[in-house]
One Martini backbone bead per residue (centre of mass of N, CA, C, O) as a GRO file, in nm:
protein
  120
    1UNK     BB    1   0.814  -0.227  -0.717
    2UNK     BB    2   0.539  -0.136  -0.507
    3UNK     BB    3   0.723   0.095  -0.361
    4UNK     BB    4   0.800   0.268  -0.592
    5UNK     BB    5   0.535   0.338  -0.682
    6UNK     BB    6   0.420   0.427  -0.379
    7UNK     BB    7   0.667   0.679  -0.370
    8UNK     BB    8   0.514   0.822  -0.619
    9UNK     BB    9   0.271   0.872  -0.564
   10UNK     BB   10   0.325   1.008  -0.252
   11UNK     BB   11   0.436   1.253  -0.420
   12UNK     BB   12   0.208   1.315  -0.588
   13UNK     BB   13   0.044   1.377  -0.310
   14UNK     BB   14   0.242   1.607  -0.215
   15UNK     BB   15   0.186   1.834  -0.370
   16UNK     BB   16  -0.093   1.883  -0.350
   17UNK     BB   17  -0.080   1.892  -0.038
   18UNK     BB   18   0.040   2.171  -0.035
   19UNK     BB   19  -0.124   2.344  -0.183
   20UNK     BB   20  -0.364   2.312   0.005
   21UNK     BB   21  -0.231   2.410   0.267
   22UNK     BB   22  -0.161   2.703   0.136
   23UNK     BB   23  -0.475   2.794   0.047
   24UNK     BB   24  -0.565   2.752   0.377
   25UNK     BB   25  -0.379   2.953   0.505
   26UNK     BB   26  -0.487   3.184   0.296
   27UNK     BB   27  -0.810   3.165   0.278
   28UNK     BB   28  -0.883   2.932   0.034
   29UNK     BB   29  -1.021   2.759  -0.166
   30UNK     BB   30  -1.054   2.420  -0.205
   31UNK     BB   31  -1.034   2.214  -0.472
   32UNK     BB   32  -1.217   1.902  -0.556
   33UNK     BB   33  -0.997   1.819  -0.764
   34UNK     BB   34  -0.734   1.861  -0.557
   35UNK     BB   35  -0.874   1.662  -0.329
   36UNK     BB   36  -0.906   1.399  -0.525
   37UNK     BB   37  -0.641   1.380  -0.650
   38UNK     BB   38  -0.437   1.357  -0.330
   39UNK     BB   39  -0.602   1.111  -0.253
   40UNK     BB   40  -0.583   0.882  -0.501
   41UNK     BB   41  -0.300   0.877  -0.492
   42UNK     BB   42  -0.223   0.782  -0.188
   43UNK     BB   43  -0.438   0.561  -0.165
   44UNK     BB   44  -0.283   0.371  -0.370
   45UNK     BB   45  -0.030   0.377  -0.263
   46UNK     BB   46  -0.149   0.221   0.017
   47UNK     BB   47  -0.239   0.000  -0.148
   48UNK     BB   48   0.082  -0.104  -0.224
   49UNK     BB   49   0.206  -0.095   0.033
   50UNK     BB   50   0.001  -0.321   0.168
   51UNK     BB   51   0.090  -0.541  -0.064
   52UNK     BB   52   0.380  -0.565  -0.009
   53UNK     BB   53   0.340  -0.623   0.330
   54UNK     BB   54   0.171  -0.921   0.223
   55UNK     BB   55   0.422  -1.033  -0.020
   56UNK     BB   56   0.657  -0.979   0.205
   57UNK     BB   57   0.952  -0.895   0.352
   58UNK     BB   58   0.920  -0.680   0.608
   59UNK     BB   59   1.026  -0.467   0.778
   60UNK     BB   60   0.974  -0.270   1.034
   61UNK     BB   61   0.982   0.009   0.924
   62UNK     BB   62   0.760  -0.078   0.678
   63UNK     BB   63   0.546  -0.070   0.934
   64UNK     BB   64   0.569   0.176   1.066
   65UNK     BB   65   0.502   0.334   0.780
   66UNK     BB   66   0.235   0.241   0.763
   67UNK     BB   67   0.098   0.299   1.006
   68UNK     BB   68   0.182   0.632   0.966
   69UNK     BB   69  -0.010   0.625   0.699
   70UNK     BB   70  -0.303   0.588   0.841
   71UNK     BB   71  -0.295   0.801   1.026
   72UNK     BB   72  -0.289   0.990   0.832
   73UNK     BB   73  -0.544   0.886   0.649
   74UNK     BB   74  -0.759   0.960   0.862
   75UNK     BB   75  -0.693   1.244   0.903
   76UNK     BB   76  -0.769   1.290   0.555
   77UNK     BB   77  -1.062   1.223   0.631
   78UNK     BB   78  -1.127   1.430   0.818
   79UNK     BB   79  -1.032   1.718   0.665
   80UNK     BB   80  -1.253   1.633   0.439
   81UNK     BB   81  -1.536   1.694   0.596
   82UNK     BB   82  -1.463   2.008   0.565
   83UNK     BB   83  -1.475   1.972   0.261
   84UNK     BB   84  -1.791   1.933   0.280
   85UNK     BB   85  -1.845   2.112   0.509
   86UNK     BB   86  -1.749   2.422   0.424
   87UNK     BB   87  -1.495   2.433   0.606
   88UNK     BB   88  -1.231   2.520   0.778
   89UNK     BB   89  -0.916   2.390   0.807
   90UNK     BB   90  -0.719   2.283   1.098
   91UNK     BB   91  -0.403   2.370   1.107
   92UNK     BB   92  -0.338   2.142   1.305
   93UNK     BB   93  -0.400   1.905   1.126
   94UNK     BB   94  -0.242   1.974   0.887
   95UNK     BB   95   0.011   1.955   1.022
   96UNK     BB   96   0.011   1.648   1.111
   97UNK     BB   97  -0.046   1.516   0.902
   98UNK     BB   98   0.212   1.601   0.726
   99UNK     BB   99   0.407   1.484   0.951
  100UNK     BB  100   0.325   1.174   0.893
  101UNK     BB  101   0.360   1.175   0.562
  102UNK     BB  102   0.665   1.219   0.628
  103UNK     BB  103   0.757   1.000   0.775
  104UNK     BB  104   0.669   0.790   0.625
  105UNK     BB  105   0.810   0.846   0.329
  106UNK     BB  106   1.094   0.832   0.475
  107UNK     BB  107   1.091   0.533   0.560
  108UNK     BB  108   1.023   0.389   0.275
  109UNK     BB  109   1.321   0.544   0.183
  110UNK     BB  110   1.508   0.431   0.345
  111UNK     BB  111   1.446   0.129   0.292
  112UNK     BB  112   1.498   0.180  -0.037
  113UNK     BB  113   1.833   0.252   0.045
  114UNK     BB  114   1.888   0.007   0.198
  115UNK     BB  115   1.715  -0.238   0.038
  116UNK     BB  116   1.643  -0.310  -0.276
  117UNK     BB  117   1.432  -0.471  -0.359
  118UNK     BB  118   1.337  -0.721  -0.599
  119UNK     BB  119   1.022  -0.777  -0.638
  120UNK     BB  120   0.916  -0.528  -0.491
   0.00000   0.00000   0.00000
C-alpha cells in the first residue's frame, strides 16, 4: 500500500512540478508556495517510498527507482537553491531534474502493475 501512496504523491508533485518548469522557460517567477507545495509532496512520496524498500523485499527495478528518484532529488534541492537566491533556474537542470523524476516514477509504476505487493 506504501508504494501506491508514494506513485499519488509522485504524481500529484508531478503537476506542481510541470507548471514550475512551464513558468521558468517563459521567464515567469515561480511561485514559493508552488515550490513548497511540490517540493513536501515529491519528498514524502520519497519516504514512503524508501519505508517500502526497508519494510519488504524490493524488486531490483524498485531499488533502481529509488536511486533515480534520489538523485532527482538533489537536482530538486539544487534547483531550490535558485529560488532562494532569486536567480533564473538552468533550463538544463530543470530537463535533467524532470527526466530523472518520470524514469523513476514510471519504474515504481512498471513495479507496481508487474506485480502488485500484497502488503505494501
Amino acid at each position: 500500500m506504501l508504494l501506491y501512496w508514494a506513485l499519488g504523491l509522485f504524481l500529484a508533485g508531478a503537476l506542481g512540478g510541470a507548471v514550475m518548469a512551464t513558468r521558468s522557460f517563459r521567464g515567469q517567477e515561480i511561485p514559493w508556495l508552488l515550490a513548497a507545495g511540490h517540493g513536501v509532496l515529491v519528498a514524502s512520496g520519497l519516504v514512503l517510498l524508501i519505508a517500502a524498500v526497508i519494510l519488504g523485499t524490493a524488486s531490483g527495478i524498485l531499488k533502481i527507482a529509488l536511486g533515480i528518484l534520489i538523485v532527482a532529488a538533489l537536482g530538486g534541492f539544487y534547483l531550490l537553491s535558485f529560488q532562494v537566491r532569486q536567480e533564473p533556474h538552468p533550463r538544463q537542470l530543470i530537463i535533467i531534474h524532470a527526466l530523472l523524476a518520470v524514469t523513476g516514477v514510471l519504474l515504481l509504476l512498471w513495479t507496481l502493475l508487474q506485480q502488485p505487493p500484497s502488503v505494501l
